[in-house]
N, C-alpha and C positions, 0 to 999 in steps of 0.2 A: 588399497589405493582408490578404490571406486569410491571409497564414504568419501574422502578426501575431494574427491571431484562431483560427487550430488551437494557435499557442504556447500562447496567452491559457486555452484550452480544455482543453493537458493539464496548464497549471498548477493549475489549481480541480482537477480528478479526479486530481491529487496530493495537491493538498491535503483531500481528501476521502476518498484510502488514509490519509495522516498522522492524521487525526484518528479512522477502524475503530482503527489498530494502539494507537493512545495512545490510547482506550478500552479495550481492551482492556488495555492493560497495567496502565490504572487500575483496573480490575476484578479485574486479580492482586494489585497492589498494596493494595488493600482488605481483598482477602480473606487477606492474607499480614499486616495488622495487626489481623486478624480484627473489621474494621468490618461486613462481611456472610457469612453464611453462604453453604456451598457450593455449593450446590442456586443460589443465586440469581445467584452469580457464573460458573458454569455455562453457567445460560441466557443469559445477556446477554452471554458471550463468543462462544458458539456461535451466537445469533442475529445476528450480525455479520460472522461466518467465513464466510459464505456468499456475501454481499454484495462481501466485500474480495474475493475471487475472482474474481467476475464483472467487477469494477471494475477489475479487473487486467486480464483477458483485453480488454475493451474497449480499454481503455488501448492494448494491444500491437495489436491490431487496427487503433485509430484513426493509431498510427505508421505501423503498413504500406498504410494506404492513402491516408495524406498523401503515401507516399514517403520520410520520417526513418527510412534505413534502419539508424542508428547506433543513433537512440534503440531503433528494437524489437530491433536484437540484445542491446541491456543489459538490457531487458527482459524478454528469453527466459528467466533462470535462474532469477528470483523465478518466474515463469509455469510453470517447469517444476518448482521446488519443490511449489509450492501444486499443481499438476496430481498429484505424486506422493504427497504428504498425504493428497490425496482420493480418491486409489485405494487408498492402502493402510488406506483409514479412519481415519487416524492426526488430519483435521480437527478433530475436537469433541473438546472437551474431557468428557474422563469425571468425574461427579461423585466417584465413589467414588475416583477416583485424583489425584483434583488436588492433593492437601499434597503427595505423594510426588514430583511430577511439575512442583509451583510452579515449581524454579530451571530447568528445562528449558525449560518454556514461556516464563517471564519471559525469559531468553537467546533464545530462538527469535524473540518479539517484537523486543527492543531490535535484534538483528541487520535484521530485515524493517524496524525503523526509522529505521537506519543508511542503508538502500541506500535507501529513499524519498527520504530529506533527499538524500542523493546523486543521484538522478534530479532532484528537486525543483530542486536548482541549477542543473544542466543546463539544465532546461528553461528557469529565471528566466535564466541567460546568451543561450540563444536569442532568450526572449521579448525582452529587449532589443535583443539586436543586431540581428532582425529590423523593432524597431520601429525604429531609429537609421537603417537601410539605408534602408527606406520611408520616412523622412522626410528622407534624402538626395536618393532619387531624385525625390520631390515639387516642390525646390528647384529 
C-alpha cells in the first residue's frame, strides 16, 4: 500500500511542475499578444522559476529514496538542465530582453512540457498497476 501512496505522491508534484511550466507559458503567451506588459510578465515567470527547480530536485530525490531507480534516471536530464540554467544565470528571465528571446523561451517551455506529461504518464501507469497488484494481493 505504500508504493500506492509514493505513486499517488509523485503524481500531484507532477502535476504541480505541469501546472509552474503552463503558467509560465501563459504568461508568454500574454505577453506575445501583448495582454501585459513586460516588466510584469517578467516577474511572475521568474517568481515561479525558482519554485519548479526545487520541485524538481524533490521530485528526483523522493525517486531515489523510494528506490524508482528508472524514474530518477529520466529524471536526471531535466534536473541537470535546470542545474545548468542556474549556473550559468541563464534562469530568469530578463526584462529588457524578453521580445528578442519570446520564441526561445516559449520552445524551452513546451519542451520542459513535453517531458512532464511524459514523466506524468509513467507515473499514472505505475500508479495504477501498483494499485491493481495491491488489490490482487489483498484477495
Amino acid at each position: 500500500m505504500a508504493d500506492v501512496w509514493a505513486w499517488l505522491l509523485f503524481f500531484f508534484i507532477l502535476i504541480a511542475l505541469l501546472v509552474m511550466v503552463v503558467f509560465q507559458l501563459m504568461c508568454l503567451s500574454d505577453l506575445e499578444f501583448d495582454y501585459i506588459n513586460p516588466y510584469d510578465s517578467a516577474s511572475r515567470i521568474n517568481g515561479v522559476v525558482l519554485p519548479e527547480f526545487i520541485t524538481q530536485g524533490v521530485l528526483c530525490l523522493l525517486y531515489l529514496i523510494t528506490g524508482h531507480w528508472v524514474m530518477a534516471l529520466l529524471c536526471v536530464p531535466y534536473m541537470y538542465y535546470n542545474y545548468r540554467l542556474y549556473t550559468r544565470r541563464q534562469h530568469l528571465v530578463d526584462v529588457t530582453e524578453i521580445f528578442n528571446l519570446l520564441n526561445w523561451e516559449k520552445k524551452q517551455r513546451l519542451f520542459k512540457l513535453g517531458y512532464i506529461i511524459l514523466l506524468l504518464f509513467i507515473s499514472l501507469f505505475w500508479l495504477i498497476y501498483s494499485a491493481l497488484e495491491d488489490d490482487e494481493e489483498s484477495l
